[in-house]
C-alpha positions as CSV (number, residue, x, y, z in Angstrom):
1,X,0.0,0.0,0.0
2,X,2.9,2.3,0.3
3,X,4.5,1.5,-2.9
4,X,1.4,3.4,-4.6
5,X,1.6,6.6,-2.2
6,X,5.1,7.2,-2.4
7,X,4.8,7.5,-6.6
8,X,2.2,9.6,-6.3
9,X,4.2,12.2,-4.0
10,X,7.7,11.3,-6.0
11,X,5.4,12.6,-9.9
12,X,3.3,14.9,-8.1
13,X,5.5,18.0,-10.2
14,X,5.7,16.4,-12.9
15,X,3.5,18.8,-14.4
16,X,5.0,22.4,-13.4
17,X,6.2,23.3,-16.2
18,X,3.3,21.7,-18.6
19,X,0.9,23.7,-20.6
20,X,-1.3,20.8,-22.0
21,X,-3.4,18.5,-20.4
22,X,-2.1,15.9,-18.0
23,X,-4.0,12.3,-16.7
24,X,-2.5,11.0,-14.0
25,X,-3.5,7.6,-12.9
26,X,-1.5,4.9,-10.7
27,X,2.0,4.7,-13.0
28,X,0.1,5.8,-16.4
29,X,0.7,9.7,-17.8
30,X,-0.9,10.9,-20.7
31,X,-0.3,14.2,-22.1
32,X,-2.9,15.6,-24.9
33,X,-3.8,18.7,-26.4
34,X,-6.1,19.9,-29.1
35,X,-4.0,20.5,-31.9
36,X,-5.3,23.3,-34.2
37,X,-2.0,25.6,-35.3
38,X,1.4,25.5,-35.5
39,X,1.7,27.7,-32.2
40,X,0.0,25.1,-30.4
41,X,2.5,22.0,-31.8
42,X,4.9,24.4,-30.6
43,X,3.6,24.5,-27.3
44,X,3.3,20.7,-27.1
45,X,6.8,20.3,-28.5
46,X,7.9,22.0,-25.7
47,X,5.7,20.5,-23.2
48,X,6.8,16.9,-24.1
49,X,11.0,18.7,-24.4
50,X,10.1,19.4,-20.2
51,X,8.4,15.9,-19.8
52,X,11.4,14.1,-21.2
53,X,14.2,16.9,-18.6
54,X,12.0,16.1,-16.2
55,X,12.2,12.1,-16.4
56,X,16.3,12.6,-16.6
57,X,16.9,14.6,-14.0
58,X,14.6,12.5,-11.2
59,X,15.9,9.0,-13.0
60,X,12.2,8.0,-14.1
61,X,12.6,6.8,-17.9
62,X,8.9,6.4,-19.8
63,X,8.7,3.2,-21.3
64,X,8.2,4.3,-25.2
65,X,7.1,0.8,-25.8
66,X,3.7,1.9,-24.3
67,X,3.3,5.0,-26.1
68,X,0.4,5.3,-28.4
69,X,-1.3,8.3,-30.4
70,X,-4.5,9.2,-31.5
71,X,-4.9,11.1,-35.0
């Protein structure tokens, strides 16, 4: 019961420095945003640039192979 707990308190800033939306849920993120210019890929460039510093500098790699995307 405390393993659950102590990951919600060690990602709890994970999203800071985010401007899109962010589901949190047990050890699953998701990150989405409307995309509807080029500003706003931009924006979620950038937002997935932080996601990725963020990972590195607290030593918590996402595991790409569960990565999917909706079009």
């Amino acid at each position: 019961m405390l393993g659950p707990i102590l990951l919600v308190l060690y990602i709890n800033d994970i999203d800071e420095y985010i401007t899109s939306k962010i589901l949190k849920f047990a050890d699953d993120t998701k990150n989405y945003r409307t995309v509807n210019s080029l500003e706003v890929i931009d924006s979620l460039r950038a937002d997935l640039h932080n996601l990725v510093s963020w990972a590195v500098d607290w030593q918590l790699l996402f595991n790409i192979d569960n990565v999917n995307s909706c079009i």
